[in-house]
C-alpha positions in Angstrom: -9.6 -107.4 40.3 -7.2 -105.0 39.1 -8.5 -102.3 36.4 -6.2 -99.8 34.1 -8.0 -97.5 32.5 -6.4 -95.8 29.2 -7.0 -92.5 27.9 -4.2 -90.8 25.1 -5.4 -87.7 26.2 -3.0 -84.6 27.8 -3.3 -83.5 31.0 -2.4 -80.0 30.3 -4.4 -79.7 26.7 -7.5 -77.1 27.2 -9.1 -78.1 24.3 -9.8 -81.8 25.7 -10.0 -80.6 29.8 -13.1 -81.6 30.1 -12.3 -84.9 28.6 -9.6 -85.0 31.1 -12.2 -84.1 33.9 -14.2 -87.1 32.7 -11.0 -89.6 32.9 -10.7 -88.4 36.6 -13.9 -89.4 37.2 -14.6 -92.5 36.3 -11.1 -93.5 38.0 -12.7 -91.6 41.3 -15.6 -93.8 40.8 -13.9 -96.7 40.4 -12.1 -96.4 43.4 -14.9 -95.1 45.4 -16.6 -98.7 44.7 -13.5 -101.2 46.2 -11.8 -101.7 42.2 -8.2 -101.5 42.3 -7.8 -99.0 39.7 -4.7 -97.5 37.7 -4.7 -94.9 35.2 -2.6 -93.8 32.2 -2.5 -90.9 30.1 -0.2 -87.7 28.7 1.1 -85.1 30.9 3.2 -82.7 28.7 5.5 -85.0 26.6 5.6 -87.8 29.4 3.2 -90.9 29.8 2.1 -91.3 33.3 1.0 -94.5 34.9 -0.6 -93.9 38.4 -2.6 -95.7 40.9 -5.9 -94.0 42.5 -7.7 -94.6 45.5 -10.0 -92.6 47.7 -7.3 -90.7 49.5 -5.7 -89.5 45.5 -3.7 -90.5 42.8 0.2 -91.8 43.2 2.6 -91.9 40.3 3.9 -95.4 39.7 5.6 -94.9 36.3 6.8 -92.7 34.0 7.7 -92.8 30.6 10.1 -89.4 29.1 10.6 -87.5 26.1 7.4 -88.5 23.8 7.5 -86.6 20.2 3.8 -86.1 18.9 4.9 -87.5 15.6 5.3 -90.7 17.9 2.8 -90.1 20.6 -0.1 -92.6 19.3 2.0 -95.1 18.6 4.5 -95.2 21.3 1.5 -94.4 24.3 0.1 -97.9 23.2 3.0 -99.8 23.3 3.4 -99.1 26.7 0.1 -99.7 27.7 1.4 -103.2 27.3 4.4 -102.5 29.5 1.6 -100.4 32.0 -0.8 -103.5 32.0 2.0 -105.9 33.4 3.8 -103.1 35.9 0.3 -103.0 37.1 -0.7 -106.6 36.6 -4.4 -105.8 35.7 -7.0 -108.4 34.6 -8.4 -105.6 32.6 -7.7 -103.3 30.1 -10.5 -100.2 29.8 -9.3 -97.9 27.3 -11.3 -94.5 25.0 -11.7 -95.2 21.5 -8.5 -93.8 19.8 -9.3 -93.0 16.4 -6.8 -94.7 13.9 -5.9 -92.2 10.8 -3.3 -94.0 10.0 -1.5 -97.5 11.7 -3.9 -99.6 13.9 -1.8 -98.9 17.0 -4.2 -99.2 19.5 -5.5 -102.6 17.8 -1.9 -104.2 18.2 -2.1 -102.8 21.4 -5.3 -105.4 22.3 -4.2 -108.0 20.4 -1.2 -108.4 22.8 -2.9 -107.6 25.9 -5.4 -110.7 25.0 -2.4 -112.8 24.1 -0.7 -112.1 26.9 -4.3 -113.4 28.8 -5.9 -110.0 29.9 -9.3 -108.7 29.0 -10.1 -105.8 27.2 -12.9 -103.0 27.3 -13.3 -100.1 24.5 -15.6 -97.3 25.2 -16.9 -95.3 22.1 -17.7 -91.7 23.8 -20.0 -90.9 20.7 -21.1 -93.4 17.9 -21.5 -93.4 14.8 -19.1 -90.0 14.9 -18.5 -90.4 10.9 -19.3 -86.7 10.6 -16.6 -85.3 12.8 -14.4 -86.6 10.5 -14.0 -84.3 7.2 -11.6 -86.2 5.1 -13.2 -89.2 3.6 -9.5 -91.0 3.2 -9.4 -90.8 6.8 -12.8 -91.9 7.7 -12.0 -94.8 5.8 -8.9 -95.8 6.9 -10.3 -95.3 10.6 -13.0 -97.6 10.0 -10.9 -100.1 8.5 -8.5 -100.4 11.4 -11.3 -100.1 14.1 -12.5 -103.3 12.5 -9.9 -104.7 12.8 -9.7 -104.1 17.1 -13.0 -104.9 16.8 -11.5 -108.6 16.8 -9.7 -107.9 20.0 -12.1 -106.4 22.2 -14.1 -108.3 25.3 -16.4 -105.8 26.0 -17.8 -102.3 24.5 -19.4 -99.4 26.3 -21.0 -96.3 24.8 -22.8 -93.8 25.1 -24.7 -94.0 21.8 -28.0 -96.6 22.3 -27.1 -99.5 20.2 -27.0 -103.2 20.4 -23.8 -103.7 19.3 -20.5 -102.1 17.3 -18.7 -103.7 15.1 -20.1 -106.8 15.8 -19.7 -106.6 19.4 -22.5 -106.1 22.1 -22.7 -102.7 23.4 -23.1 -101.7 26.7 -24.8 -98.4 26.8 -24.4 -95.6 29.8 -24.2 -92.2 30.2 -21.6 -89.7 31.1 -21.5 -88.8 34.8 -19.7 -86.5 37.0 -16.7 -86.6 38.9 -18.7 -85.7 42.7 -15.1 -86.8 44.8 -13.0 -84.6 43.2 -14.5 -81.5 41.2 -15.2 -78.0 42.9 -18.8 -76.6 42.1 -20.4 -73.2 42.8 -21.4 -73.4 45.8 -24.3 -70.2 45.6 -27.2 -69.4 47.3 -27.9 -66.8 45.5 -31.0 -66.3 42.9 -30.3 -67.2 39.6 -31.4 -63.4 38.5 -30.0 -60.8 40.7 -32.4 -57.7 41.2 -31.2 -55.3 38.4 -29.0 -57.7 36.5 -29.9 -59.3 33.3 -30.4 -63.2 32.7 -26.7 -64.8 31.8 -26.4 -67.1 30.0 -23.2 -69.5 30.2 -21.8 -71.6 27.2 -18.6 -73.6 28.6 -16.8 -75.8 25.5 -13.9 -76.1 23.6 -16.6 -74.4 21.5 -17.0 -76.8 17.7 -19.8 -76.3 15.1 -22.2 -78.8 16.7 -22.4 -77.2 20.2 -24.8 -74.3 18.2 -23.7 -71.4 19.6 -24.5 -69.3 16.7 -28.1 -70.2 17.4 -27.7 -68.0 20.3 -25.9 -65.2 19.0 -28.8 -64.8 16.2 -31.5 -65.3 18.9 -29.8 -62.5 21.1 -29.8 -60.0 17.8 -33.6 -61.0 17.4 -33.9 -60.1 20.9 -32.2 -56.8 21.3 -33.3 -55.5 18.3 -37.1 -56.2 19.3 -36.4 -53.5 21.8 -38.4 -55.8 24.1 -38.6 -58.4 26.8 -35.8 -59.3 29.7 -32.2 -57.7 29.3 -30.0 -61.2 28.4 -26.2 -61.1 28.9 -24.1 -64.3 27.6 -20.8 -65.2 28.5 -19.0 -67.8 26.2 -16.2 -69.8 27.9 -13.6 -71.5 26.1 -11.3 -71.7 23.0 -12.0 -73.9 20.3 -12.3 -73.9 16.5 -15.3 -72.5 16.3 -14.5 -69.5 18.4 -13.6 -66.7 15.5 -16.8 -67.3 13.3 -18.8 -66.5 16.9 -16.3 -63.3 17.3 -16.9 -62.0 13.9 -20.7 -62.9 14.3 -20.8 -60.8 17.3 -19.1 -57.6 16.0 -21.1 -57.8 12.5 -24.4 -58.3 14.5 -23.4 -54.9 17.4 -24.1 -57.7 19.9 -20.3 -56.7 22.1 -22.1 -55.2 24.7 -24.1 -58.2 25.1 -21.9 -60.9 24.9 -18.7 -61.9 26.7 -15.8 -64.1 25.9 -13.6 -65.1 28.4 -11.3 -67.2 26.8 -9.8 -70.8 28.6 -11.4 -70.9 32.6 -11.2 -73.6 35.2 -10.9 -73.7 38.9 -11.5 -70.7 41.2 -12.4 -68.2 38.1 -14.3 -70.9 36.3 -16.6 -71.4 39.8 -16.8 -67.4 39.7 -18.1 -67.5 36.4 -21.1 -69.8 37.2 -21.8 -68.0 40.5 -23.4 -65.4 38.8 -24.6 -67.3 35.8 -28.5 -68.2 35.3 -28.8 -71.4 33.1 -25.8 -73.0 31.0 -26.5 -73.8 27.0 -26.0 -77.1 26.5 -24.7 -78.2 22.9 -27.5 -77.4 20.5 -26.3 -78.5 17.4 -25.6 -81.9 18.0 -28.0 -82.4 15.0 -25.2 -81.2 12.6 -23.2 -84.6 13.4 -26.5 -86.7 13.4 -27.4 -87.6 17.1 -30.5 -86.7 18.7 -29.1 -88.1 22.3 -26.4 -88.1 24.6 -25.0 -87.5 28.0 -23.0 -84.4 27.6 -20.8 -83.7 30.1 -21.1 -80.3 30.1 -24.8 -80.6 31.3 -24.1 -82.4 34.4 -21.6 -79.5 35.0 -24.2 -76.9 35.0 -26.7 -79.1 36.8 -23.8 -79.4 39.8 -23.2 -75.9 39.8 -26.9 -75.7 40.2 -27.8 -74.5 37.1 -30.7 -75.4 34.7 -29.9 -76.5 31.6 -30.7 -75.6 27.8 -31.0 -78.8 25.6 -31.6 -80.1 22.1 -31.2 -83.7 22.5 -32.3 -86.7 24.8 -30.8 -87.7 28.0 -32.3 -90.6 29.6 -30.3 -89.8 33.1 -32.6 -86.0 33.1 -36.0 -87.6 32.5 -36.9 -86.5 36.1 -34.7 -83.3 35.9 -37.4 -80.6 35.8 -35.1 -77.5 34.9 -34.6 -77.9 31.2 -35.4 -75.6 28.7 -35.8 -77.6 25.4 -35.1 -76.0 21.8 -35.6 -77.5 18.5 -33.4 -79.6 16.7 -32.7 -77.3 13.8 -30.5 -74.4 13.1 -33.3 -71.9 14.1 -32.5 -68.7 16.1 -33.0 -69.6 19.6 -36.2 -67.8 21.2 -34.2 -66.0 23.9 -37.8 -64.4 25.9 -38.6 -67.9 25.7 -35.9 -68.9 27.4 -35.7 -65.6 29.7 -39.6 -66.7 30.6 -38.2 -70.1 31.3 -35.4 -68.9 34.0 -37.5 -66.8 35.6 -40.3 -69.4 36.1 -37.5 -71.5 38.0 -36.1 -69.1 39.8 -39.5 -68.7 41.8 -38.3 -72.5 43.1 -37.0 -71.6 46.6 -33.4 -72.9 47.1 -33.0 -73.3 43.1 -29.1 -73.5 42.9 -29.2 -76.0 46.2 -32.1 -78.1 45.0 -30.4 -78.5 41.2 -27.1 -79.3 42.8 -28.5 -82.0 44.9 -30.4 -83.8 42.0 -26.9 -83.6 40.8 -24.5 -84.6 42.9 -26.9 -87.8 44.3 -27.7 -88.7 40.2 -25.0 -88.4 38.0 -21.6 -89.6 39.9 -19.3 -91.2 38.1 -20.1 -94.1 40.8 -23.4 -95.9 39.4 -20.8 -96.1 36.3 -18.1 -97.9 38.3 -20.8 -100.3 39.2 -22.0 -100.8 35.8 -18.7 -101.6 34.6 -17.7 -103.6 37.9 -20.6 -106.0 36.9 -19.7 -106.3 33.2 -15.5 -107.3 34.1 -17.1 -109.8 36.8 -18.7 -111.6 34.4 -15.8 -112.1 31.9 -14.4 -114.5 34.3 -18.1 -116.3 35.2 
């Protein structure tokens, strides 16, 4: 059975890198598990079709010179022209939201009529509060009815029975375990005479509640109390200036860090000496109260324990979370100071996290998942 798997997402965008990431791991996992697999996406202004296997990706196909006033609609007319280079039997693409033609719902209408299956995957649902302008949400939900008509199969993270009139398959987000470099420490996760860090990694939005932390920190240093607490904020995002100006109105410079865009080497640098990552913990400002962030497993692989607001049924035997309320309250910062150092007492902490890790939240049990689900199209 031959797979493409469809994301309109840029290779080369920071803001969406970890989306990216996630696209290179389910393809990873895919392969790992015997599915001839392609993949297509955006690399600069080209579209890229490629094959992956075990031993890495080959470029089949390219397609040149791609304006982003045309982008949408011309990457899913060649998915068409991708789906019969490749000959695949299925067509897994991400949920491209549709603000104004329903291009990628012409898209599945001809991939059926042309007799292949097709696979949406909703990464969150419902995300009607991402979207600010009501004309848009409106036009989006019109025309993702309308796919809705041209779909085989939906997966998504978001617990439901079905979207749109169509049964949903629920999972959760993994991690790419083939392809990713993680920290590879042995160190504690508080040096002797350092202060507890505290790592945020995100294209860093209103719902990942990082201000939470930044007004816990000034309740914390200005209590002239408890564990010194250092927090380094990586990333860009939209969201960034309104933490900047927090942190010079609140004195809080010495204590914070922002480092701006990171990946590979200095990325893996950054969580050597890090003590536990902050999840997103403001997921309640766009109405969930569970997912599979990506950006958990991350810290988890690095060997890291996690802060978390929400529900993930993949860590319900992860013991190395520090849960805080689903509000906009400051975060207790001791509390979570008291937390690390309780953990690090674990021997091996980094080693043991990074094992529950790497052997529970591959990309592969996914591959498996969705292996089962195309097999029985054609039962």
């Amino acid at each position: 059975m031959r797979l493409l798997v469809c994301y309109r997402i840029n290779q080369h965008s920071t803001r969406m890198a970890g989306v990216f990431r996630k696209f290179q791991g389910q393809l990873a996992g895919f392969a790992a598990v015997g599915i001839e697999v392609y993949g297509l996406y955006m690399s600069y202004n080209r579209q890229c079709l490629s094959r992956w296997t075990p031993a890495g990706e080959e470029v089949l196909q390219q397609w040149q010179d791609i304006g982003k006033d045309t982008e949408q609609a011309v990457f899913w007319q060649h998915t068409v022209d991708a789906a019969n280079v490749c000959d695949a039997d299925v067509v897994y693409a991400r949920y491209d939201q549709m603000y104004a033609e329903p291009h990628q719902a012409l898209c599945f209408a001809a991939l059926q009529e042309g007799g292949r299956k097709t696979v949406i995957e909703f990464p969150t649902f419902p995300y009607a509060e991402e979207i600010a302008d009501p004309q848009r949400r409106s036009i989006d939900e019109g025309n993702r009815c309308l796919l809705s008509r041209h779909v085989d199969r939906v997966f998504s993270t978001a617990i439901l029975e079905a979207i749109d009139g169509n049964p949903s398959i629920h999972f959760n987000n993994k991690i790419n375990v083939h392809g990713e470099r993680f920290s590879d420490s042995t160190a504690p996760l508080v040096a002797d005479g350092s202060p507890i860090h505290l790592i945020a990694v995100a294209n860093v939005c209103d719902w990942h509640g990082y201000d939470r932390v930044i007004e816990g920190l000034y309740n914390h240093v200005n209590g002239h109390q408890g564990a010194p607490v250092h927090v380094d904020i990586v990333g860009d995002g939209p969201a960034l200036p309104d933490l900047v100006s927090r942190v010079n109105a609140l004195a809080l410079q010495p204590y914070v860090t922002f480092h701006g865009y990171q990946s590979g080497a200095d990325l893996v640098a950054l969580y050597d000496k890090a003590s536990v990552g902050i999840g997103g913990i403001g997921a309640h400002r766009k109405s969930l109260t569970q997912d599979s962030a990506l950006k958990n497993r991350e810290y988890i692989c690095n060997g890291l324990p996690v802060v978390m607001s929400t529900y993930d049924g993949d860590l319900q035997d992860f013991d190395y979370i520090h849960h805080v309320p689903a509000d906009d309250s400051a975060v207790n910062i001791q509390a979570l100071a008291d937390f690390v150092l309780h953990c690090d007492q674990q021997p091996d902490i980094r080693q043991h996290i990074r094992q529950f890790g790497q052997s529970t939240l591959s990309w592969d049990s996914f591959a498996e998942q969705v292996k089962r689900a195309m097999e029985a199209l054609y039962e």
